[in-house]
N, C-alpha and C positions, 0 to 999 in steps of 0.2 A: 670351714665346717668344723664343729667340735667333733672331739675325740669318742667321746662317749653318744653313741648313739640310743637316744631313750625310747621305748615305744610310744604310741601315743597316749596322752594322760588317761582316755576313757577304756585303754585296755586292760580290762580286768583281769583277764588272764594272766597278761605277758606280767601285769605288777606282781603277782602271785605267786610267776614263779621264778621272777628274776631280783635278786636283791637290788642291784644298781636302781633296776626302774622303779623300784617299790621306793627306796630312800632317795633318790631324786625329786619323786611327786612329794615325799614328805619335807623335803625343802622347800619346795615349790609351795607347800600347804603354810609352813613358819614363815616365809615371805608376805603372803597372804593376809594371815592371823599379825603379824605388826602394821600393814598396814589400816586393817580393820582397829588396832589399838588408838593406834595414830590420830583416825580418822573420827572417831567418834568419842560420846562426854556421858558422864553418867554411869548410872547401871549397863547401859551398853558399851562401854569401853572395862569397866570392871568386869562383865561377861565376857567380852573380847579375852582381855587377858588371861583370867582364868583359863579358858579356852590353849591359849598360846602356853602357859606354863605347863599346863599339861602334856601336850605335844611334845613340848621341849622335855622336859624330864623323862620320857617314855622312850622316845627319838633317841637320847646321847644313852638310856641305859640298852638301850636295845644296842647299839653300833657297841658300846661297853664290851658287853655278852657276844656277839656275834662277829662282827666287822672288825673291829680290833685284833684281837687274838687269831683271825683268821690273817689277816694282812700280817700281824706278826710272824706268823709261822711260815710263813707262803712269798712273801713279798723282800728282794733283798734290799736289808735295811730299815727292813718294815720295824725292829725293833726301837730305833731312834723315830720312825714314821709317828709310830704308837704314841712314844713318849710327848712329841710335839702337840698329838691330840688329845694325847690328856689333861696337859697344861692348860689346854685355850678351853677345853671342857670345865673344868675344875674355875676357873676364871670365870667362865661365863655363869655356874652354878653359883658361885658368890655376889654374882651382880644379881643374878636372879632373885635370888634368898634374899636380898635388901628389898630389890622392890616388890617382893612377895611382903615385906613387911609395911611396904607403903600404902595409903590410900590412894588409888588412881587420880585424886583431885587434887592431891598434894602437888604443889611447886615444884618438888625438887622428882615429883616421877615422871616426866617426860623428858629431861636431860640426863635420866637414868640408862629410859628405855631407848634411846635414840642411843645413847654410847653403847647397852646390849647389844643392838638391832646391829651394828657394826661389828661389832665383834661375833655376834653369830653371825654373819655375811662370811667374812673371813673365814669362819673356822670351816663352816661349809664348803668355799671355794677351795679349802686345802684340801678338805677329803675327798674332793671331788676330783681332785689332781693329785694327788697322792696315794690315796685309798680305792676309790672307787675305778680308775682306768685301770688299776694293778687288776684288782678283784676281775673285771671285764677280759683281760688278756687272759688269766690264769686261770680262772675257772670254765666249768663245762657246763652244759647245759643242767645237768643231774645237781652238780655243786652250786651253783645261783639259784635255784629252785630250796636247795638243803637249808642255806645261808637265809632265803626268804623266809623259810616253815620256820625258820629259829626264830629271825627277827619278830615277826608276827608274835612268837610263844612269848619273847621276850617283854614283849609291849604288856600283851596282855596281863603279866604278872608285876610291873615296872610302877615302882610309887609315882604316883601323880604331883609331887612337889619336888623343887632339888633339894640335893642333899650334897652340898661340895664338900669334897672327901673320898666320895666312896665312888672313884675314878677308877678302884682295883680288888681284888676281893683278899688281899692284905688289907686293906685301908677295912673294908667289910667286918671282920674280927674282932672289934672292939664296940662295933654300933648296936650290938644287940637285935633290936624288931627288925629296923632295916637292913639288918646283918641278915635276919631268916629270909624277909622280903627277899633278900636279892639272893640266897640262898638254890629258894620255890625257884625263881625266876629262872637262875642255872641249871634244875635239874628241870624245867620245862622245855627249856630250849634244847638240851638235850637229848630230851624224848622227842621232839618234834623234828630234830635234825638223823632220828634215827640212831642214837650212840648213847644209848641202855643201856 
């Protein structure tokens, strides 16, 4: 039996107000979206992806802003925890950004997205063993509800394409638009978690 016990995917509530469940089903949804890449040719695989790039961009900025820096602070060792997900973040935002540049009919985009799809598997599987069990023991019912209201705020303000670099809000300082973007996005998720 896994450690992390999710509720069921159709409970809207519990996703709501639990971060784990909320970022799990959003794994569960990126799982999903490559296989629908995968799967189909065309306009509907260049819809597909689109689809997936977004997610994915929204997804890591959101864990960025919210899940991170909680686990940092909260989790012993969370600080090297952090650092580990930044890197395969930061990595997997680089592959993205390439085949954000490709045409989905191109040759060389499906031994792009297949070594992505691998590497977001993995990065996933770490947060979910590294981040996500911490978060489950340590926080309360009030704090995975908190953590959810950010996450949610965070998406909602989070560029829709990546942008590998801006893994930290040092690295944020020198990018300008997407410097305010993620700016908005912090002082959303702040409001939303209650800490005005």
């Amino acid at each position: 039996m896994s450690e992390l016990h999710t509720p069921q995917a159709g409970d809207d509530a519990a996703q709501d107000t639990d971060v784990v469940a909320l970022l799990m089903r959003q794994h569960g949804d990126i799982r999903n979206l490559f296989d629908e890449v995968e799967a189909t040719k065309g306009d509907a695989r260049q819809e597909a992806f689109r689809r997936l790039v977004r997610l994915l961009a929204v997804h890591e900025t959101a864990e960025e802003e919210v899940v991170h820096p909680f686990v940092h602070r909260t989790v012993a060792g969370g600080e090297e925890v952090v650092k580990a997900r930044l890197a395969e973040e930061r990595s997997a935002k680089e592959t993205l950004s390439t085949l954000d540049d490709l045409d989905t009919g191109d040759p060389k985009f499906m031994p792009q997205l297949l070594s992505l799809r691998q590497d977001v598997q993995e990065h996933a599987r770490a947060e979910e063993r590294y981040e996500f069990i911490h978060i489950r023991r340590s926080a309360d019912a009030a704090t995975l509800a908190s953590l959810a209201r950010g996450v949610k705020a965070a998406e909602a303000m989070a560029p829709t394409r990546p942008h590998p670099g801006v893994e930290s809000a040092t690295a944020n300082v020198i990018l300008g638009p997407v410097a305010a973007l993620m700016d908005r996005t912090r002082d959303a998720v702040r409001k939303a978690m209650g800490k005005d």
